[in-house]
C-alpha positions as CSV (number, residue, x, y, z in Angstrom):
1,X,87.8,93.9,107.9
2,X,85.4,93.3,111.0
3,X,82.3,95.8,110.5
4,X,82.9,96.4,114.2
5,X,85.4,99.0,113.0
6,X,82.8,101.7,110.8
7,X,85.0,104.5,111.9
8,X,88.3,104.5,109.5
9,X,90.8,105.5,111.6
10,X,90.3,102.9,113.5
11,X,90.7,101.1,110.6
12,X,94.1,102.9,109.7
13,X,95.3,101.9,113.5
14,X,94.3,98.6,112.8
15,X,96.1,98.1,109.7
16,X,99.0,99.9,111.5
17,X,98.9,97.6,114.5
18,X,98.4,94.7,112.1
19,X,102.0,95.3,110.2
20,X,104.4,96.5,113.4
21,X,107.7,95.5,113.0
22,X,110.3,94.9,116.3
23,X,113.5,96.9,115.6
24,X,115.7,97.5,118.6
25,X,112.8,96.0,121.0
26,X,110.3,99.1,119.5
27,X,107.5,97.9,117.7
28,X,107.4,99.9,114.5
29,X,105.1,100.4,111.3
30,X,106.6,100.9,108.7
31,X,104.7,101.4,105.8
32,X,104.0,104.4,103.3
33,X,100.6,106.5,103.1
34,X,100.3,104.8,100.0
35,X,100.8,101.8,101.3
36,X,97.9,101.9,103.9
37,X,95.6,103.3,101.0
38,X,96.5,100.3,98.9
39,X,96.0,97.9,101.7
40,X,92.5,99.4,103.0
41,X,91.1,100.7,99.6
42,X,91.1,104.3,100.4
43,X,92.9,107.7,98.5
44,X,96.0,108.5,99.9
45,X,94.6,112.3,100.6
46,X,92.3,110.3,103.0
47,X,94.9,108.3,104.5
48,X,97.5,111.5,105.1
49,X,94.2,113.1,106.9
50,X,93.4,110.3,109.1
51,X,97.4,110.2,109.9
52,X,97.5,113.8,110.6
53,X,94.8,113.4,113.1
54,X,96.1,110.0,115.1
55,X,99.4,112.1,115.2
56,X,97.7,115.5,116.5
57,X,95.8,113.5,119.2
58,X,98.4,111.3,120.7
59,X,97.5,108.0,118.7
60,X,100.8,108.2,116.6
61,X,104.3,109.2,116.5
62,X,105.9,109.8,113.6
63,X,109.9,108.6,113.4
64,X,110.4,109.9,110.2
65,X,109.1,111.9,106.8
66,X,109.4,108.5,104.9
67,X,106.4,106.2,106.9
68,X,108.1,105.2,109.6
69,X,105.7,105.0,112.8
70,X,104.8,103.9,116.3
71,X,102.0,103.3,118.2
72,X,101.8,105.6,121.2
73,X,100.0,103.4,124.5
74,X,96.9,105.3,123.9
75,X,96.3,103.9,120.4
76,X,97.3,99.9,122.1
77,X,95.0,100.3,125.0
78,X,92.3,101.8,122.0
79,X,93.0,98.9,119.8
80,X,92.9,96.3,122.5
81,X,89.3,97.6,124.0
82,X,87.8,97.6,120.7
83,X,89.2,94.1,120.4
84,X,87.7,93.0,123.9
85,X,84.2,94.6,122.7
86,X,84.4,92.5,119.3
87,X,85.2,89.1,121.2
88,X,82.5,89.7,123.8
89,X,79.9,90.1,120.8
């Protein structure tokens, strides 16, 4: 993972944006808490934190209980400027 990204929910939207799915032309993440901590090397206490938080301020929506999510616009247009920033580097 790009050190660009020292901030780890950025890290968790990245990993999120990373594994979207199409289903019914939605892009969707499926993927477990656990799953994410696996994939990134954190605790799944750290990961359901970070997740609470990119849910309470509009970065996430949450389809289901069982790790079904989508990226709201807001967490897109973050994603892609951090993106932009890193390729300009």
């Amino acid at each position: 993972m790009s050190n660009f990204f020292v901030n780890d929910k950025f890290k968790v939207l990245e990993c999120m944006e990373q594994r979207q799915i199409q289903v019914n032309d939605e892009s969707i993440v499926k993927l477990s808490q656990q799953e994410i901590a696996d994939i990134l090397g954190f605790t799944k206490t750290k990961v359901n934190n970070i997740v609470r938080e990119l849910k309470e301020n509009g970065y996430l929506t949450q389809l289901s209980s069982r790790g079904k999510y989508i990226l709201t616009d807001i967490a897109n247009e973050e994603i892609n400027k951090m993106k932009n920033e890193e390729a300009t580097k």
